[in-house]
N, C-alpha and C positions, 0 to 999 in steps of 0.2 A: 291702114288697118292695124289693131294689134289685136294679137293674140289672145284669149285668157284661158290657162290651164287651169281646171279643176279638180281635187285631188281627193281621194275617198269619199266619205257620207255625201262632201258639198255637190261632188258630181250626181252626187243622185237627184239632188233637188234642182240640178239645174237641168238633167235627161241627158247631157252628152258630157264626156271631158275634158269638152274644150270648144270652146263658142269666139268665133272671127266678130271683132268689136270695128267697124268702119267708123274712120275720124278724117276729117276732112283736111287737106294738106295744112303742114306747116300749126297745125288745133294738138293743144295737151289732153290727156286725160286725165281728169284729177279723181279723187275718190268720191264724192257725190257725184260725178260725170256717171263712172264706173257702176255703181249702185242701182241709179238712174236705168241703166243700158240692161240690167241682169234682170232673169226671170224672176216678181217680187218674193217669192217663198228663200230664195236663194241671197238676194239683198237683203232681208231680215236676219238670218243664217249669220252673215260676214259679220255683224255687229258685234257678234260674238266677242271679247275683248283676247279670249284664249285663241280668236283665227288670225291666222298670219299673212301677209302679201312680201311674194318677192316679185323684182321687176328685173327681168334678164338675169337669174339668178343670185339675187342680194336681196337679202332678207333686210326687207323695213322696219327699222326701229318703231316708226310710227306710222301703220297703216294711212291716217288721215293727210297724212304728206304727202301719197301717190302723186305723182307726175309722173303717167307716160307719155310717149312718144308711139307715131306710128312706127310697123316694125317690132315693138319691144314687146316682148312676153310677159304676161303678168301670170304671177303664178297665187292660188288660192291654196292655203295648207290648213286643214283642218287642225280641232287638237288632239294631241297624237295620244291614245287607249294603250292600257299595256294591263300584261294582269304578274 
């Protein structure tokens, strides 16, 4: 299983902040996996170029390279509003 934390607005379109991803032993999760698995308003969302993925707290240079593992936390960062 991995994890996926959801982080402001993105939580809202997915209804909770954080949704248990079941991966079958020894199975990646790549980013079309990931996409695939999310409620679709919330995998439309991520496309966004300004949203971010970290996996066990390290921020991906290039979201489309996800590889997780079960275990490992994926973390969804919206873009960040300021005034």
């Amino acid at each position: 299983m991995a994890t996926v934390v959801i982080l402001g607005k993105l939580a809202d379109l997915a209804g909770a902040p954080s949704l248990a991803l079941p991966l079958p032993l020894m199975a990646e999760l790549d980013w079309e996996g990931l996409k695939a698995a999310l409620p679709p308003a919330l995998a439309e969302a991520i496309e966004d170029p300004r949203v971010r993925v970290a996996v066990n707290g390290a921020l991906l240079a290039n979201k489309a390279k996800l590889q997780a593992n079960a275990g490992d936390e994926i973390a969804l960062l919206p873009p960040v509003s300021g005034g």
